[in-house]
N, CA, C and O atoms as CSV, one atom per row, in Angstrom:
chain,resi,resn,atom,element,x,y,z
A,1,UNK,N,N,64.813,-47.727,109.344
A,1,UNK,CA,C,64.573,-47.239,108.002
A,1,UNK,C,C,65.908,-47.095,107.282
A,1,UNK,O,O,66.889,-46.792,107.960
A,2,UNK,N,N,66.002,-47.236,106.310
A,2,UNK,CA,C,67.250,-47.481,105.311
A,2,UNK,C,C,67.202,-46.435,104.675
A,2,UNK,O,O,66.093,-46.075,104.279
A,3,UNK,N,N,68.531,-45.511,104.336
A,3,UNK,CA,C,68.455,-44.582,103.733
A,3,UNK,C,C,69.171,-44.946,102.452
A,3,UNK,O,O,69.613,-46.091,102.363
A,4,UNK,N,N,69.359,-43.981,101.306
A,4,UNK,CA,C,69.406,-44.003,100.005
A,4,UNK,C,C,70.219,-42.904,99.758
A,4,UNK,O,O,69.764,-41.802,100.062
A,5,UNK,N,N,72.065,-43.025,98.945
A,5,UNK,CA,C,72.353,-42.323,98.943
A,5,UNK,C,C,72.555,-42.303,97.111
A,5,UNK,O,O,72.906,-43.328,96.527
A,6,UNK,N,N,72.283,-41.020,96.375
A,6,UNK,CA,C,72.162,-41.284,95.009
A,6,UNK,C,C,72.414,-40.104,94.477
A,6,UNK,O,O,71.872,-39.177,95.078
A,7,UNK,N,N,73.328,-39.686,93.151
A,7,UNK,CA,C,72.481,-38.334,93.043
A,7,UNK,C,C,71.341,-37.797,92.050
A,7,UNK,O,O,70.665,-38.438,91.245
A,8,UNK,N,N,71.332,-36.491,92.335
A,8,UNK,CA,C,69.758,-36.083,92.184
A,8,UNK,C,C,70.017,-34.298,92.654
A,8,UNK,O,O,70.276,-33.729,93.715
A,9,UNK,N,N,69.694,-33.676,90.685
A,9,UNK,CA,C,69.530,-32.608,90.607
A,9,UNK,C,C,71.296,-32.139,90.669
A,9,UNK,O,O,72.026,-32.084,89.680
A,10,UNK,N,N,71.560,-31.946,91.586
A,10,UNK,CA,C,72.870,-30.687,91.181
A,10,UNK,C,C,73.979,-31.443,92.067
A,10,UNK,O,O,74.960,-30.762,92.368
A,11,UNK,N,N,73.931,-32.875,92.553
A,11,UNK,CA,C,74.390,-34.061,93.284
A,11,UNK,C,C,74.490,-35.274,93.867
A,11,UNK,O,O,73.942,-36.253,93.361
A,12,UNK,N,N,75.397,-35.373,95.310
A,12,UNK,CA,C,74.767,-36.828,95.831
A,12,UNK,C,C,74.261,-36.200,97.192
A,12,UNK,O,O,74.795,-35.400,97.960
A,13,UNK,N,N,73.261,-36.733,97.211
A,13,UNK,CA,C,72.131,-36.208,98.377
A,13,UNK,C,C,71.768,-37.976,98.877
A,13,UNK,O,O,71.895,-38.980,98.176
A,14,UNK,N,N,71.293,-37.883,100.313
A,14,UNK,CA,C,70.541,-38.673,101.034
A,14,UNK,C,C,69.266,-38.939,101.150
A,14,UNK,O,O,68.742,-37.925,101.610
A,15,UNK,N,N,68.586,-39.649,101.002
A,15,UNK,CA,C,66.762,-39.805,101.003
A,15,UNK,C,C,66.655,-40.841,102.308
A,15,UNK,O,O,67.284,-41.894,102.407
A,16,UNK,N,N,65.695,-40.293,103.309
A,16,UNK,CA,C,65.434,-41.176,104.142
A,16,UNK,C,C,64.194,-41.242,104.578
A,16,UNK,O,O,64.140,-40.310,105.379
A,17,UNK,N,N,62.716,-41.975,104.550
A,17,UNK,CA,C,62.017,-41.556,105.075
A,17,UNK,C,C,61.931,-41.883,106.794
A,17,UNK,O,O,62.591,-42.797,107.288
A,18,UNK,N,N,61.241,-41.210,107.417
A,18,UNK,CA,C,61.740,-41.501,109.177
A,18,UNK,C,C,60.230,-41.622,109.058
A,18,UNK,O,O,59.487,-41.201,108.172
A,19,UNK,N,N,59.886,-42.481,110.465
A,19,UNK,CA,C,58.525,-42.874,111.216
A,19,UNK,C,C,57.527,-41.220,110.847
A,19,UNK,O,O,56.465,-41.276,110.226
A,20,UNK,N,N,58.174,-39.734,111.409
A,20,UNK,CA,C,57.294,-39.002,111.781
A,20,UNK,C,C,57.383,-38.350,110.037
A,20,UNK,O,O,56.318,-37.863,109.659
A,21,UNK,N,N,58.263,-38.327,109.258
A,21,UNK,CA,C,58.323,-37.929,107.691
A,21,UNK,C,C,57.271,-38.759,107.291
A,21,UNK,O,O,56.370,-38.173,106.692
A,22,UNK,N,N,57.099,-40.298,107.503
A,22,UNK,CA,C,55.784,-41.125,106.655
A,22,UNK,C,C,54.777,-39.975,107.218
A,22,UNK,O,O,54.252,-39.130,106.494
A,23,UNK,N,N,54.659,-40.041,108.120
A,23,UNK,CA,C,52.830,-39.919,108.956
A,23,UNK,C,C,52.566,-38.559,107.879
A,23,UNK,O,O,51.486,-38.449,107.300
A,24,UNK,N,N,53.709,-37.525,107.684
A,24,UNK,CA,C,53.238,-36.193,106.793
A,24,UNK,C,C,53.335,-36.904,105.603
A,24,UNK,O,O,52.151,-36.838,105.271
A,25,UNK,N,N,53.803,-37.451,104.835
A,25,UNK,CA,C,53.510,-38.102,103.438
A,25,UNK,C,C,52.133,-39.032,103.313
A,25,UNK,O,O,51.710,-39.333,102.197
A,26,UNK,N,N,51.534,-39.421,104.398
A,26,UNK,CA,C,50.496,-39.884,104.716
A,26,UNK,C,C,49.306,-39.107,105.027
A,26,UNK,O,O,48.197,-39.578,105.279
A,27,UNK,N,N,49.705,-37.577,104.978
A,27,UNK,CA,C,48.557,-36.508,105.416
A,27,UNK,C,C,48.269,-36.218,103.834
A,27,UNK,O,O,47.192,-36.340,103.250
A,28,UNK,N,N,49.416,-35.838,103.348
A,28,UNK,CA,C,49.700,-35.000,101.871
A,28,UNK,C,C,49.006,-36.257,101.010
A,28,UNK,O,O,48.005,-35.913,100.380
A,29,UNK,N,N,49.456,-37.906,100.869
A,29,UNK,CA,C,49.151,-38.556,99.748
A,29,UNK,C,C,48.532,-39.983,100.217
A,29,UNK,O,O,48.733,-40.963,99.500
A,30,UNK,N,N,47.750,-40.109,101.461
A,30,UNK,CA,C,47.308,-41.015,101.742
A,30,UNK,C,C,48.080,-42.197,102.605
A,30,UNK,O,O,49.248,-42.004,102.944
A,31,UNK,N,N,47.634,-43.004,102.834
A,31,UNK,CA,C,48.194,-44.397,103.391
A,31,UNK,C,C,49.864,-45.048,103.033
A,31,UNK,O,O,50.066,-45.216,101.831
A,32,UNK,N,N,50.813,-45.343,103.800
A,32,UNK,CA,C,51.774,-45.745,102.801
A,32,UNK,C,C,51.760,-46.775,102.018
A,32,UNK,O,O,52.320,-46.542,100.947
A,33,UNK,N,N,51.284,-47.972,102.140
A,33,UNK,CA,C,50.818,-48.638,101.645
A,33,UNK,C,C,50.349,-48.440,100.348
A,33,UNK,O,O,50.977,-48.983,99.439
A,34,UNK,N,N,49.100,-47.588,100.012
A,34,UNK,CA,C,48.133,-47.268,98.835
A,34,UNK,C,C,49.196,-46.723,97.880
A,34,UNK,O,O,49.500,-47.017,96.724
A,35,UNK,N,N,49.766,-45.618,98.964
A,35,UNK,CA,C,50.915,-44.982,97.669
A,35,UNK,C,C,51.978,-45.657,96.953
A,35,UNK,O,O,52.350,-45.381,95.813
A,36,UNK,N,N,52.406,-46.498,97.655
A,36,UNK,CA,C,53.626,-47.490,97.587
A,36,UNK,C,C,52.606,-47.905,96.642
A,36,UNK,O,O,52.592,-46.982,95.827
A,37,UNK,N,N,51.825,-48.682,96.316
A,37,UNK,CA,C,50.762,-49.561,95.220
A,37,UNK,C,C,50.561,-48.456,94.486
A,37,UNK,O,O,50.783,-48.840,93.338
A,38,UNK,N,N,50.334,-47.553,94.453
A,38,UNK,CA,C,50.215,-47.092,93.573
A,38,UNK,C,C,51.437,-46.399,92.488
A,38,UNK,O,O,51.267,-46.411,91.269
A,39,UNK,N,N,52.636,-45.825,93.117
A,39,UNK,CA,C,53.661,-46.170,92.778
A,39,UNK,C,C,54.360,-47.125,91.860
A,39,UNK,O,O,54.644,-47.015,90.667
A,40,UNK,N,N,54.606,-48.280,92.889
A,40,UNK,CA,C,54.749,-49.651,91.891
A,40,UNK,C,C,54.252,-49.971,90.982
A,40,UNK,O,O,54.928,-50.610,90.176
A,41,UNK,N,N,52.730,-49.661,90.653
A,41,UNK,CA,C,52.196,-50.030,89.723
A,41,UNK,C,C,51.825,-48.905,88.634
A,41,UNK,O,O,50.933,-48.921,87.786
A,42,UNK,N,N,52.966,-47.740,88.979
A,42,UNK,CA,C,52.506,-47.187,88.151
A,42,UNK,C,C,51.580,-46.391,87.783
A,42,UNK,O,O,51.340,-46.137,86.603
A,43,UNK,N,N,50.795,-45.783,89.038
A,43,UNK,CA,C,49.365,-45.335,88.826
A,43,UNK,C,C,49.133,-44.689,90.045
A,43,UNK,O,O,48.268,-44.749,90.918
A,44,UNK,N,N,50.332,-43.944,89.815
A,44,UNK,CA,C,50.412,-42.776,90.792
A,44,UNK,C,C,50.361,-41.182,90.597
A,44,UNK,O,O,50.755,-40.950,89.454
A,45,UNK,N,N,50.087,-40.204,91.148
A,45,UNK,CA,C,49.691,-38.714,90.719
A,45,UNK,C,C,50.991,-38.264,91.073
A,45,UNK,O,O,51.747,-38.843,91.853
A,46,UNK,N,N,51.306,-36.797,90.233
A,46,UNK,CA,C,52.691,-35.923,90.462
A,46,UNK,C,C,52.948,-35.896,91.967
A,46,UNK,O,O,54.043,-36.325,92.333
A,47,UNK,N,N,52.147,-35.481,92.831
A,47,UNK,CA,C,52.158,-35.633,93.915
A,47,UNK,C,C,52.777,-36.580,95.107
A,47,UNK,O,O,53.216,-36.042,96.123
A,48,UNK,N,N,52.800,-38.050,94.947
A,48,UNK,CA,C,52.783,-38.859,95.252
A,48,UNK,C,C,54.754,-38.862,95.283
A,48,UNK,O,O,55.572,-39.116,96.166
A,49,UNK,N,N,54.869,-38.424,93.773
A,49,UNK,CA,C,56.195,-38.888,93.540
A,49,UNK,C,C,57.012,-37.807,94.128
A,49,UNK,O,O,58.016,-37.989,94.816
A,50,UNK,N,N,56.351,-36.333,93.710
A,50,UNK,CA,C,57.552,-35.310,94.703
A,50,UNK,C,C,57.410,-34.737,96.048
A,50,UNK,O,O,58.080,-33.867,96.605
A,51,UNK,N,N,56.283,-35.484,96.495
A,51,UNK,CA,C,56.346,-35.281,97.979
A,51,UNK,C,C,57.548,-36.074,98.937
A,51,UNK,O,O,58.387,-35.770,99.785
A,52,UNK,N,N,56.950,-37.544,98.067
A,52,UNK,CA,C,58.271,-39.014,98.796
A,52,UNK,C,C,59.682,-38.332,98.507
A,52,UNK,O,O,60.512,-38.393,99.414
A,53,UNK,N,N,60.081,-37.579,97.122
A,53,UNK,CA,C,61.367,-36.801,97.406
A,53,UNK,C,C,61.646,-36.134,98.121
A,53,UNK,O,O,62.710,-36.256,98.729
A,54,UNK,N,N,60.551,-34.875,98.394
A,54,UNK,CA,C,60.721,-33.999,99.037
A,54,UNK,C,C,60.949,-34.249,100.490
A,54,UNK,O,O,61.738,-33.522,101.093
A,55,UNK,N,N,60.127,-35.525,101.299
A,55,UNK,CA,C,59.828,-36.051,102.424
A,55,UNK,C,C,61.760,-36.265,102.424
A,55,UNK,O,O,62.749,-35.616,102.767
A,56,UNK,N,N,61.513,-37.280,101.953
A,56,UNK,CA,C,63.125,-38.181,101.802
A,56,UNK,C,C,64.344,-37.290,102.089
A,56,UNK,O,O,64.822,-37.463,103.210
A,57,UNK,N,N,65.051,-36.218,101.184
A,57,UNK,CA,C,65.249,-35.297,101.476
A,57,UNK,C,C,65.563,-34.573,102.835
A,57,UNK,O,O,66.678,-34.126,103.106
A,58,UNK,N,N,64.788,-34.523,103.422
A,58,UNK,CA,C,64.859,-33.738,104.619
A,58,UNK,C,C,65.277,-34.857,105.424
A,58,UNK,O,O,66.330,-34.674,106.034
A,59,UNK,N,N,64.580,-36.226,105.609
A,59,UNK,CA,C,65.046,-37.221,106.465
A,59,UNK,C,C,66.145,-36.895,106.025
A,59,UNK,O,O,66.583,-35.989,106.733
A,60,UNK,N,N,66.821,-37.150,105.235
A,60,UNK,CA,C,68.285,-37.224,104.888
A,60,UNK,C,C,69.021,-36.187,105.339
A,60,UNK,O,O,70.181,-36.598,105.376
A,61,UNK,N,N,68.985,-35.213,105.654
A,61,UNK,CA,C,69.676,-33.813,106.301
A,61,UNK,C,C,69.046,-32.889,105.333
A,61,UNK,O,O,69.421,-31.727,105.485
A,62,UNK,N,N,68.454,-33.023,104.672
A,62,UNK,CA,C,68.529,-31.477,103.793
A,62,UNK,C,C,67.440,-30.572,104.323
A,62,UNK,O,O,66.258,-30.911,104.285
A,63,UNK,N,N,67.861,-29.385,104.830
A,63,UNK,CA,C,66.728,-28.342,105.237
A,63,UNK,C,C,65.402,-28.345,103.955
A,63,UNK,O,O,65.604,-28.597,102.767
A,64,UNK,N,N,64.285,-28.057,104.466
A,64,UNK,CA,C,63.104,-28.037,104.521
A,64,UNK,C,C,62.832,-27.279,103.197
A,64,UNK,O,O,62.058,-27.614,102.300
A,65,UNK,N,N,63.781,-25.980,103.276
A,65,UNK,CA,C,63.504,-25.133,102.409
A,65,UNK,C,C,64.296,-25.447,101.475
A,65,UNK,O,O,63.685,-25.425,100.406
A,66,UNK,N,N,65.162,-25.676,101.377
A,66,UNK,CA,C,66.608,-26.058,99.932
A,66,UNK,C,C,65.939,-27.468,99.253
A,66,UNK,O,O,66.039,-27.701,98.048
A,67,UNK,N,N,65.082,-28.581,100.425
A,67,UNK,CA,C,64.194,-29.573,99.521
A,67,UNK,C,C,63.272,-29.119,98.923
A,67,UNK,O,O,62.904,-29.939,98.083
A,68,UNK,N,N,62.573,-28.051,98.904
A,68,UNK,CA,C,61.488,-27.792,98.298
A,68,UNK,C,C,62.011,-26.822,96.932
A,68,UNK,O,O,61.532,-26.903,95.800
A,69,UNK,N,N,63.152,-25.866,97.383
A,69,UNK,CA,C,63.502,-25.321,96.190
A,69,UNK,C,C,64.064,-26.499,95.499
A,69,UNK,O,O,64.177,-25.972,94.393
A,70,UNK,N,N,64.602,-27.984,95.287
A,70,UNK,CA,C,65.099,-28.863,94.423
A,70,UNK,C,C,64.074,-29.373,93.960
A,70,UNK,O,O,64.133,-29.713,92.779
A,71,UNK,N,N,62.963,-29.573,94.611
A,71,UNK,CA,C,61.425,-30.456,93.851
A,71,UNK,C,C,60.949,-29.116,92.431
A,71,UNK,O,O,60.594,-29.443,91.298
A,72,UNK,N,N,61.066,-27.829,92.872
A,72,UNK,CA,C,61.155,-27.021,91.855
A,72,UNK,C,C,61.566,-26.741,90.646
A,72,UNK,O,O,61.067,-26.374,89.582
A,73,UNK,N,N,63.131,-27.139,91.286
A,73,UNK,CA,C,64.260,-27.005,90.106
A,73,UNK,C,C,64.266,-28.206,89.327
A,73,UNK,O,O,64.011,-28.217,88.122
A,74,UNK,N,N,64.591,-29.338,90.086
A,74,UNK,CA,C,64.481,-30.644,89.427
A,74,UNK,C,C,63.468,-31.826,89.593
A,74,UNK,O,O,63.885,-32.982,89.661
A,75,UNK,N,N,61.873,-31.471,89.670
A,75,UNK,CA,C,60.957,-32.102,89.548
A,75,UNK,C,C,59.736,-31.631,89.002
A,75,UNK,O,O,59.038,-32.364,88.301
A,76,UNK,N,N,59.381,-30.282,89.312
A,76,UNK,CA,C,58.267,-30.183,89.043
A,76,UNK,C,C,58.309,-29.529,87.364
A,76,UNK,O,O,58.864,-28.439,87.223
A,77,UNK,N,N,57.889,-30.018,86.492
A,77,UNK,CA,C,58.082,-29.300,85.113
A,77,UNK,C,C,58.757,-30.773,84.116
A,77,UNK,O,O,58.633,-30.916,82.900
A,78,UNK,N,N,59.298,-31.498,84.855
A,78,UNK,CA,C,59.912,-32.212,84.313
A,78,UNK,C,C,59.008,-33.592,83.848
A,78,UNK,O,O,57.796,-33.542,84.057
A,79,UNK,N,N,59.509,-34.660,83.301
A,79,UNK,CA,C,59.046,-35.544,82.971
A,79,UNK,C,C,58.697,-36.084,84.185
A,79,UNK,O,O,59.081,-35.602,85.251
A,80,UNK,N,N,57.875,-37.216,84.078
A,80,UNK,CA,C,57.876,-37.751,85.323
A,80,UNK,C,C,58.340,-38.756,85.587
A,80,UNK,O,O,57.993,-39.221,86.673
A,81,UNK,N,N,59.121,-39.394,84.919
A,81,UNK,CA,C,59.793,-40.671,84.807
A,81,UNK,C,C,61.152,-40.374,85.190
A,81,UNK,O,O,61.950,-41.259,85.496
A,82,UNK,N,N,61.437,-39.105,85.177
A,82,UNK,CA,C,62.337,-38.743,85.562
A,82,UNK,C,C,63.046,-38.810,87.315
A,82,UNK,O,O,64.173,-39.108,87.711
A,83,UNK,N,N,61.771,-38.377,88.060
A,83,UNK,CA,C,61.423,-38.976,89.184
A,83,UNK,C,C,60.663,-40.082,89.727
A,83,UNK,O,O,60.533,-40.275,90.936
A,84,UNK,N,N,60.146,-40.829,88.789
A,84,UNK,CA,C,59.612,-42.055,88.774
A,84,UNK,C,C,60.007,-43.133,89.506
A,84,UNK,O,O,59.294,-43.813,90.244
A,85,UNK,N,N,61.623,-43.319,89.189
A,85,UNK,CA,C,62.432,-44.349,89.397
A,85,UNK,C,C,62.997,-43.938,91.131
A,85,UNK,O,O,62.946,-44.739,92.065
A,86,UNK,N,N,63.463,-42.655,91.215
A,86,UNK,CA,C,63.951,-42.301,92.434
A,86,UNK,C,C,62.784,-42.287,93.689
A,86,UNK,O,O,63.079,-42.430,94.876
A,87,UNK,N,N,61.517,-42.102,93.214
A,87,UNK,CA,C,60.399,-41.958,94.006
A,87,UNK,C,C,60.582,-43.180,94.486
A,87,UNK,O,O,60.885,-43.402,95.658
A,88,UNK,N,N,60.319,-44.512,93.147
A,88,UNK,CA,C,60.139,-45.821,93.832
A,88,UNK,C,C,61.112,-46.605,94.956
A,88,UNK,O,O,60.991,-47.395,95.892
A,89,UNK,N,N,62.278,-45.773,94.157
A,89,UNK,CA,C,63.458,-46.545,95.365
A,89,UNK,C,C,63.391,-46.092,96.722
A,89,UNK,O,O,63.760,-46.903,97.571
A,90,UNK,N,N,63.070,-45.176,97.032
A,90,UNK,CA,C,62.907,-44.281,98.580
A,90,UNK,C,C,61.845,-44.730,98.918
A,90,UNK,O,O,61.895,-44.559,100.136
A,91,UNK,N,N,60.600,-45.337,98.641
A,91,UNK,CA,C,59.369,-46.030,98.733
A,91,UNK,C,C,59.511,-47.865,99.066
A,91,UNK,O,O,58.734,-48.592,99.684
A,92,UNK,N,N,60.751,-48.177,98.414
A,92,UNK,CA,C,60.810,-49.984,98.458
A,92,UNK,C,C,62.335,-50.122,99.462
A,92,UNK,O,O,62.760,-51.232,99.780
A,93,UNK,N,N,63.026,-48.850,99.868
A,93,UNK,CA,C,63.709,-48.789,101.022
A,93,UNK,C,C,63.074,-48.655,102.418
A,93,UNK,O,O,63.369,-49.424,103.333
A,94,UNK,N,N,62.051,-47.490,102.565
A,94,UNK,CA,C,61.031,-47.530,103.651
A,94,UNK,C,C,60.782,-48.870,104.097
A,94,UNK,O,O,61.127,-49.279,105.206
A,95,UNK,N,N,60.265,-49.460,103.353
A,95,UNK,CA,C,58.918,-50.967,103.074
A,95,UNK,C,C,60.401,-51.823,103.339
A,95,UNK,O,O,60.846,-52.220,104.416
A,96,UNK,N,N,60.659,-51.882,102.741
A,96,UNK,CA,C,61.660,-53.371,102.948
A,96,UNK,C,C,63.362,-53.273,103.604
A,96,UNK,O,O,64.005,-54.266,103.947
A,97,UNK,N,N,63.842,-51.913,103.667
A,97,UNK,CA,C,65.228,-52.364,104.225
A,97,UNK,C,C,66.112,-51.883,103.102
A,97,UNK,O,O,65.775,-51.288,102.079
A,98,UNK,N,N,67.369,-52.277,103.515
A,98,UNK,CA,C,68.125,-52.384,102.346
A,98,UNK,C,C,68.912,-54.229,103.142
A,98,UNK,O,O,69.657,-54.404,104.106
A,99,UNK,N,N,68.417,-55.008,102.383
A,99,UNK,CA,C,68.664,-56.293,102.579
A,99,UNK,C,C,70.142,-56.719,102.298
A,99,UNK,O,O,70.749,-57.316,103.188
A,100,UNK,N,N,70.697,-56.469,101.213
A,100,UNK,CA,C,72.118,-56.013,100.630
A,100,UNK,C,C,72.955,-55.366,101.004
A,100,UNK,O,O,74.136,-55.532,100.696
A,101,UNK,N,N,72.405,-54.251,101.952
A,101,UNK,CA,C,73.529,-53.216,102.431
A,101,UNK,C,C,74.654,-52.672,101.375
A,101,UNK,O,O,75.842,-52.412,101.563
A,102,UNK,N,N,73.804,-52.590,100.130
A,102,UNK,CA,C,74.607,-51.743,99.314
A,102,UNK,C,C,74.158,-50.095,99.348
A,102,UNK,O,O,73.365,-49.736,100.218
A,103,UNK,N,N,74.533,-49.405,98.662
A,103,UNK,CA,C,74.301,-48.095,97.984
A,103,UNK,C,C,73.997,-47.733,97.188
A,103,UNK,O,O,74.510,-46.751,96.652
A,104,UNK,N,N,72.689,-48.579,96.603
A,104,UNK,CA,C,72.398,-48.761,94.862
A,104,UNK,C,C,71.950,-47.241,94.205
A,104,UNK,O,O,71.115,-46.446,94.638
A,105,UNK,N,N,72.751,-47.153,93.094
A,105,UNK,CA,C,72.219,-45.913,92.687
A,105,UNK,C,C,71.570,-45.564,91.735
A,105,UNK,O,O,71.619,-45.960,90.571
A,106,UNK,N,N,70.558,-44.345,92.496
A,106,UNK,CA,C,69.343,-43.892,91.269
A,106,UNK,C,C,69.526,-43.139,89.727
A,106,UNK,O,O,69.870,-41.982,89.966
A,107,UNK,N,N,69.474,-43.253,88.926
A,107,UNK,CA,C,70.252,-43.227,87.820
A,107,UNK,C,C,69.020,-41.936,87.172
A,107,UNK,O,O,69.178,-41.437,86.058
């Protein structure tokens, strides 16, 4: 799994989802697959998008509790396009890699 280093909220933080992080993003928002489609296309619920942060997040090192106080601070209330873009990239890193082996960042 390819992680994602970008920043987001009050820095640069890590997003990673791991094998046992999907299976709980898969309890909370369904199949990865469905979500990823639904995602991509746009036609996805609040949910969908700040869980994959929140998930991501923690793969990445961040305790459990300091990710959930950031989905607070800097997701929930907010636009959603705001996390839109960062959702999708932590979603098409899972799924595909990072083929490039760059550090592309979420803006």
């Amino acid at each position: 799994m390819a992680d994602l280093t970008t920043f987001f909220g009050d820095g640069e933080h890590t997003f990673k989802l791991t094998p046992e992080l999907i299976r709980e993003l898969e309890t909370k928002c369904g199949p990865v697959g469905a979500l990823s489609n639904r995602v991509f296309s746009r036609n996805f619920a609040q949910a969908d998008l700040s869980e994959t942060i929140r998930l991501a997040l923690i793969g990445g090192g961040t305790a459990p509790k300091r990710a959930h106080e950031m989905i607070v601070a800097y997701v929930d209330g907010w636009p959603l396009a705001e996390s839109y873009e960062l959702a999708a990239k932590i979603l098409e890193r899972a799924l595909f890699g990072n083929p490039h082996g760059d550090q592309a960042s979420a803006s």
